[in-house]
C-alpha positions in Angstrom: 47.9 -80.2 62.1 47.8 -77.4 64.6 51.0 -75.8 62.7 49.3 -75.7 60.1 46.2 -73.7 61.7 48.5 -71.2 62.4 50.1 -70.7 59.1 46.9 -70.8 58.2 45.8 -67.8 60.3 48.7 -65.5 59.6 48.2 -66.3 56.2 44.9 -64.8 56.1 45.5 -61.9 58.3 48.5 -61.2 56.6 49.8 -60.7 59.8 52.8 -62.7 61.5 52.0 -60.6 64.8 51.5 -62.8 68.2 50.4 -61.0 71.1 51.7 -61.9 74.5 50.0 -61.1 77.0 52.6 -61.2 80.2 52.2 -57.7 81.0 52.7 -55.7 83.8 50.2 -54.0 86.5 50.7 -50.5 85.3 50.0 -51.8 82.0 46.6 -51.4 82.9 44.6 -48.7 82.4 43.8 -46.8 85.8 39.8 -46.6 84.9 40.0 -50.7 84.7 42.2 -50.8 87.8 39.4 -48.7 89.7 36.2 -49.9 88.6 36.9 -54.0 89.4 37.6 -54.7 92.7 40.5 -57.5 92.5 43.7 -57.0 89.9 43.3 -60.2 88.7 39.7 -59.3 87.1 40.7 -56.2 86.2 43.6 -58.5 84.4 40.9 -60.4 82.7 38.9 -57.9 81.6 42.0 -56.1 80.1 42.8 -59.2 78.3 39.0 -59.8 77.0 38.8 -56.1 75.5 42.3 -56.2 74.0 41.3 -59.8 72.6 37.4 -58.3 71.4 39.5 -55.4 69.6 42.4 -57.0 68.1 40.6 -59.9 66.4 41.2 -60.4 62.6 43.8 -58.4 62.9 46.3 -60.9 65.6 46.3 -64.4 64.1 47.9 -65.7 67.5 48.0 -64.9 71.4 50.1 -65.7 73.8 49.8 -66.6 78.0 52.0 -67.1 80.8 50.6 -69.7 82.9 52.4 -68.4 85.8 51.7 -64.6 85.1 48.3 -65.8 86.2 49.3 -68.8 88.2 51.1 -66.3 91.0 47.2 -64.9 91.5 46.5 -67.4 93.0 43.3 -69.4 92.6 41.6 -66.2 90.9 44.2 -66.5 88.4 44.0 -69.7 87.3 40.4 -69.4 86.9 41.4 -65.7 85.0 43.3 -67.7 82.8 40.6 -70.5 82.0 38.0 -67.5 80.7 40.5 -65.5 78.8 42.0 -68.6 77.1 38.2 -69.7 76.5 37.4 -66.3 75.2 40.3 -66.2 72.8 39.3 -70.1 71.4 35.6 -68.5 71.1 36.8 -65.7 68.5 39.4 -67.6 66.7 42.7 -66.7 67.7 45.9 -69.0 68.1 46.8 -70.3 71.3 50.3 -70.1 72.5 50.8 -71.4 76.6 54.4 -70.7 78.4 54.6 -74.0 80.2 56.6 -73.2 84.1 60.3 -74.3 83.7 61.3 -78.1 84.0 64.4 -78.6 86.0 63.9 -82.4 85.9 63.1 -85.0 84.0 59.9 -86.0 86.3 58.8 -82.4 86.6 58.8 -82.4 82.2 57.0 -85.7 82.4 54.5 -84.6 85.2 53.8 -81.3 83.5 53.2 -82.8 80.1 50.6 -85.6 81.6 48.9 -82.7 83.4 48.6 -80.0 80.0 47.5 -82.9 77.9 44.9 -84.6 80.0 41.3 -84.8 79.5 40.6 -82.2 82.8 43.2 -79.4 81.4 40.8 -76.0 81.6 42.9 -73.9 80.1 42.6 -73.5 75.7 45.9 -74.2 74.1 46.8 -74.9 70.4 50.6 -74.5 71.2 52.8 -75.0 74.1 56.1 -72.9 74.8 58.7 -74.6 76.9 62.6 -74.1 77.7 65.0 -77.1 76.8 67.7 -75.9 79.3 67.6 -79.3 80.9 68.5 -80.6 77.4 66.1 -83.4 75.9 64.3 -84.7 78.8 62.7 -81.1 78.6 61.3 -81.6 75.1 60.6 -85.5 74.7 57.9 -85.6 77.3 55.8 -83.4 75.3 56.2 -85.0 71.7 54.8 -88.1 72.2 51.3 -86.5 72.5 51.1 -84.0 70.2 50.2 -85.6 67.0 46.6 -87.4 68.8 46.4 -84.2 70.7 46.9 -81.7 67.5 49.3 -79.5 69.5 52.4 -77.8 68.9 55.2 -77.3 71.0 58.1 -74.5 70.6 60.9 -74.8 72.0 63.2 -71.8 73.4 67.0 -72.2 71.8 68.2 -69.1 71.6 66.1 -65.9 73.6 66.5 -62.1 72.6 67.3 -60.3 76.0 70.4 -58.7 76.8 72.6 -61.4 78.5 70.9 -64.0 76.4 74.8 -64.2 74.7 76.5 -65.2 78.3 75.6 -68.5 78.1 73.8 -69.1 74.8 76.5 -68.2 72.4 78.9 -70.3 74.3 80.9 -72.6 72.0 80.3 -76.5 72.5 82.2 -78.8 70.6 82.3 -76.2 67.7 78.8 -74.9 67.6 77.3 -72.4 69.8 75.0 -73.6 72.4 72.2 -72.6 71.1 72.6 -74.4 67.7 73.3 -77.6 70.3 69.5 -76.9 71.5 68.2 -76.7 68.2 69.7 -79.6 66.7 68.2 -81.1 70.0 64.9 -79.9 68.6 65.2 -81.2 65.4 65.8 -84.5 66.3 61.9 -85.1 67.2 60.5 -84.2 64.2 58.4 -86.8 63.1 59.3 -86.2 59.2 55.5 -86.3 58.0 54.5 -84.0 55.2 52.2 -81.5 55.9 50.3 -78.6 54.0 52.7 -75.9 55.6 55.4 -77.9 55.5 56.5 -77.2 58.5 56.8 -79.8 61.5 54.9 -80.3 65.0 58.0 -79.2 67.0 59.5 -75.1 66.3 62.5 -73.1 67.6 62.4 -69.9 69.1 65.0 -67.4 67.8 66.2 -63.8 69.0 64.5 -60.6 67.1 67.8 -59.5 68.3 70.7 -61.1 65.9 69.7 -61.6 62.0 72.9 -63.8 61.8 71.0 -65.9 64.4 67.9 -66.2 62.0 69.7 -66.5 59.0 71.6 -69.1 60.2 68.7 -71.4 61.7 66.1 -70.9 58.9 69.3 -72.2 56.4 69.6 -75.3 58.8 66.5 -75.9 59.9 64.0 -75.6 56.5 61.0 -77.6 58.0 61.1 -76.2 61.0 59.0 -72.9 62.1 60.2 -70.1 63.8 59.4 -68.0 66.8 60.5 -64.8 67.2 61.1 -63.3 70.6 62.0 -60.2 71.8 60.3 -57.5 69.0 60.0 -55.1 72.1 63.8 -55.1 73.2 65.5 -52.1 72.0 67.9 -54.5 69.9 64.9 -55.9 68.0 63.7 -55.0 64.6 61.7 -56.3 62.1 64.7 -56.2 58.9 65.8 -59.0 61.3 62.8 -61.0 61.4 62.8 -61.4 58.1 65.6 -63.4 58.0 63.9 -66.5 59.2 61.1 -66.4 56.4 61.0 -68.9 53.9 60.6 -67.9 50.2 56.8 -67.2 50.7 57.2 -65.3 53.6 56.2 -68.4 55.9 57.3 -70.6 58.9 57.3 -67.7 61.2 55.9 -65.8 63.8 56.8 -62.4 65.7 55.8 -62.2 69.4 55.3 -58.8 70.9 54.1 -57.4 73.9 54.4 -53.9 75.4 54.4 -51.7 72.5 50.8 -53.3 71.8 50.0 -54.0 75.0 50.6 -50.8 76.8 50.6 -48.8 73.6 48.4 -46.6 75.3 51.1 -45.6 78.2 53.9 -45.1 75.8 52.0 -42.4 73.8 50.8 -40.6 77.3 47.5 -41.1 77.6 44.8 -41.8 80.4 44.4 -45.1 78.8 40.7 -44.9 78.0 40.8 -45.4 74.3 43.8 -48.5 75.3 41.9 -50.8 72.5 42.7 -48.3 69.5 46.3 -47.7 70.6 46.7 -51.5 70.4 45.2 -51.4 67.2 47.1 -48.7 65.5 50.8 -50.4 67.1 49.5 -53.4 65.7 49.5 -51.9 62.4 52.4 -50.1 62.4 54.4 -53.4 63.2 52.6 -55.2 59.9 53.7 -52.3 57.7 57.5 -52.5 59.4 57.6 -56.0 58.8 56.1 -55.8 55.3 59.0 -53.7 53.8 61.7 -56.7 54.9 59.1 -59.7 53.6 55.7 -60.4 52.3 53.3 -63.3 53.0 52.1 -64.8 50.3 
């Protein structure tokens, strides 16, 4: 099962790290900004050399199909070659699916991302269940043929993430609505992780928040948001670890990403500032929780 792949992977690289690669333009390094001609390849190429360095250390990536979507047509095809590139040298595939607002809109994008003419290399998909299940239930019925994933978000890590999230429903917070949601399309089978087809994404924000789902939710694997907020830290991470250190996964961005910016440099040695932020978030998270 593609959960267990990526147990599998982080496992091996002793590494729970996932590397999203949403970034910004001046996130780029100004020598790859002025030698392509068009952002969107120097985009690519920034994604290629940060993929070429990082492997074996970064068990998983992560793209936003609309990061390269808004490109345009250039974009899409961006996102085709990077995805392919990070397939070709063994990395995870996570995919932020565009937001569902209806019920036909989650069925149409589900039949599209799981057709035979999808270009683009996924092993996971990441979607938002705001519209409640009709966001999530187009997407399950495929994913054991297909060998795919799908996280959902039920609590997110930014600052306002509390106005609406933490509201009390009928007793429990919205976000525990969401993931009891989730858990409801779990298909129960046993696998070598243990851990199901369908995952939550938590808040690096609140270990209360992480405590609290891991307790609940045992078979179900966790993705943690927001390790680049300010409120974010890796003694809360830990709390949605299981006994071995497993069924979870810490996405970060910027502080790998554009490592080379927040030190103040000219951004030509970008690849080995990714590196060493890379390892400085393993040996955070390794004092709160160790993979076994």
């Amino acid at each position: 099962m593609s959960m267990d792949r990526l147990q599998e992977k982080i496992r091996k690289t002793k590494n729970v790290a996932v590397l999203d690669f949403d970034i910004k333009p001046d996130q780029i390094p100004p020598h790859i900004l002025q030698q392509e001609v068009h952002y969107t390849k120097a985009y690519a190429r920034f994604c290629v050399e940060l993929l070429e360095g990082l492997k074996g250390l970064v068990p998983a990536v992560r793209f936003s199909f609309s990061a390269f979507a808004l490109l345009g047509s250039d974009g899409l095809s961006a996102l085709s070659f990077v995805s392919e590139q990070a397939r070709k040298m063994g990395f995870y595939i996570l995919m932020d699916v565009p937001e569902a607002l209806s019920a036909q809109r989650a069925q149409c994008n589900a039949d599209l991302l799981f057709s035979d003419d999808v270009t683009w290399e996924f092993d996971g998909l990441i979607i938002s269940s705001f519209i409640g299940s009709d966001a999530i239930k187009p997407y399950t019925i495929p994913l054991e043929t297909a060998e795919k994933s799908l996280f959902v978000a039920v609590r997110t890590g930014n600052r306002t993430a509390p106005e609406l999230q933490d509201l009390l429903s009928g007793g429990r917070h919205v976000y525990e609505a969401q993931a009891d949601i989730v858990n409801r399309f779990k298909n129960q089978k046993a696998t070598r992780s243990g851990y199901d087809r369908v995952a939550l994404i938590g808040p690096a924000s609140s270990a209360a928040i992480l405590r609290k789902l891991r307790e609940k939710y045992k078979n179900l694997f966790i993705l943690i948001d927001g390790y680049d907020y300010p409120n974010g830290n890796a003694k809360n991470c830990a709390e949605a670890a299981d006994q071995l250190g497993h069924g979870i996964a810490v996405c970060v961005g910027t502080s790998v990403t554009a490592a080379w910016k927040i030190a103040e440099k000219d951004g030509i040695d970008f690849v080995e500032d990714a590196k060493e932020a890379v390892l400085r978030m393993k040996n955070n998270l390794k004092r709160y929780f160790t993979i076994l």
